[in-house]
C-alpha positions as CSV (number, residue, x, y, z in Angstrom):
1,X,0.0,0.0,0.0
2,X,2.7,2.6,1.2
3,X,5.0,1.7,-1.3
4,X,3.1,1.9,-4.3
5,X,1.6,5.1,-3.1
6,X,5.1,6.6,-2.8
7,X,6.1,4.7,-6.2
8,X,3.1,6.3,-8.2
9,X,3.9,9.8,-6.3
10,X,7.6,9.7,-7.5
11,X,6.7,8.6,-10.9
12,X,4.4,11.5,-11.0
13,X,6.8,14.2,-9.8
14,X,9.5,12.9,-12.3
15,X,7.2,13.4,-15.8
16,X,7.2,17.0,-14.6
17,X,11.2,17.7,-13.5
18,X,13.0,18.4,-16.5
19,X,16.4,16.3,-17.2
20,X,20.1,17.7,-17.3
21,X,23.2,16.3,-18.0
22,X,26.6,17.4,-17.5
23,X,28.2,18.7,-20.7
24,X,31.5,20.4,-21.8
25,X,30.1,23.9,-23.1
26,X,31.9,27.0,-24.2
27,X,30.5,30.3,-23.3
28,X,31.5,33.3,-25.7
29,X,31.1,36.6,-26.3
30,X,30.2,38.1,-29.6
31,X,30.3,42.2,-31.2
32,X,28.6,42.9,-34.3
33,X,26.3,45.4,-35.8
34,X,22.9,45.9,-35.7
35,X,22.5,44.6,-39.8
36,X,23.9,41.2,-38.6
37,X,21.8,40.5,-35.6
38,X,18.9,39.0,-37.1
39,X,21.4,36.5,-39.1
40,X,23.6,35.7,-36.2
41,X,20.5,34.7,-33.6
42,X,19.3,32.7,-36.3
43,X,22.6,31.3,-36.5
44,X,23.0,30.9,-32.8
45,X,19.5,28.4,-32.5
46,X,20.5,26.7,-35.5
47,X,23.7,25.4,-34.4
48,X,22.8,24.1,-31.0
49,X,23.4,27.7,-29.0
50,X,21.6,30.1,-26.6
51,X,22.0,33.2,-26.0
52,X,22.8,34.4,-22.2
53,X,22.5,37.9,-23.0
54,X,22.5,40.3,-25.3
55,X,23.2,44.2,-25.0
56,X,22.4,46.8,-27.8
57,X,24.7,50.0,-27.9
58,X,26.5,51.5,-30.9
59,X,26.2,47.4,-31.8
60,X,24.7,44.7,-30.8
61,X,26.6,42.3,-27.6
62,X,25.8,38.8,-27.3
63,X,26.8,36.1,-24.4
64,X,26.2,32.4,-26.1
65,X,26.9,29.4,-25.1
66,X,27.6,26.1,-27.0
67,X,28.0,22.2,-26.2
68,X,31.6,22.0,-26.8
69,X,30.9,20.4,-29.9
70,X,28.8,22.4,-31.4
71,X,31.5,25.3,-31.1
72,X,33.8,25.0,-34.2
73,X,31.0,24.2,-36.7
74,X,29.4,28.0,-35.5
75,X,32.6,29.5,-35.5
76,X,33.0,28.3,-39.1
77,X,29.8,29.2,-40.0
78,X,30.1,32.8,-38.3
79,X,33.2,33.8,-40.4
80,X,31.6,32.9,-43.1
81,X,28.7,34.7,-42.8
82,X,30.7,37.9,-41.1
83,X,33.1,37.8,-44.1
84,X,35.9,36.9,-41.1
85,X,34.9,40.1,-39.4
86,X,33.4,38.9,-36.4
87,X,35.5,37.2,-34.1
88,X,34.4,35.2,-30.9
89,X,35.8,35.7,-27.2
90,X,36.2,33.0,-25.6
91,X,35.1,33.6,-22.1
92,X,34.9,30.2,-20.6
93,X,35.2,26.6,-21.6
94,X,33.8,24.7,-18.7
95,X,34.0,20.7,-18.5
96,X,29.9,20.4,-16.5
97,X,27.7,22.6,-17.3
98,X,23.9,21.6,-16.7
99,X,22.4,21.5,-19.7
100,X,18.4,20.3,-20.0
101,X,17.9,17.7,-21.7
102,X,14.9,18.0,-24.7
């Protein structure tokens, strides 16, 4: 009796927890102007990122973070699209960051 009722009480509290694993991610920081934003968030969701923040002054400041190998393929696809103008900061590459799982 008391153990199924805490069974069925735990299975019900875990379909609503969302998941996380540890992952390698890189966190960066990226300058560019305000004609390339729309592009670059685009960019940013397609390839596996999110953006942390984003600031908008003379141009447009963004903090995104990427699974670790997710990175190279955006960088890659950011220098293309910049025309090599746009160069990433790296601000930290950290070996477990909680990311949710989908």
């Amino acid at each position: 009796g008391l153990v199924k009722a805490y069974g069925d009480a735990v299975r019900e509290v875990l379909k609503l927890v969302r998941r996380a694993v540890k992952i390698p991610t890189v966190t960066a920081g990226l300058e560019m102007p305000y004609p390339l934003y729309a592009q670059i968030e685009r960019l940013v969701g397609i390839s596996g990122g999110e953006i942390l923040e984003s600031q908008f002054l003379a141009d447009v400041s963004l903090i995104v973070r990427f699974k670790e190998e997710n990175w190279q393929p955006f960088v890659q696809q950011l220098q293309e699209l910049s025309s090599g103008k746009i160069e990433p900061l790296i601000l930290e590459r950290n070996p477990e960051t909680i990311f949710p799982v989908d």
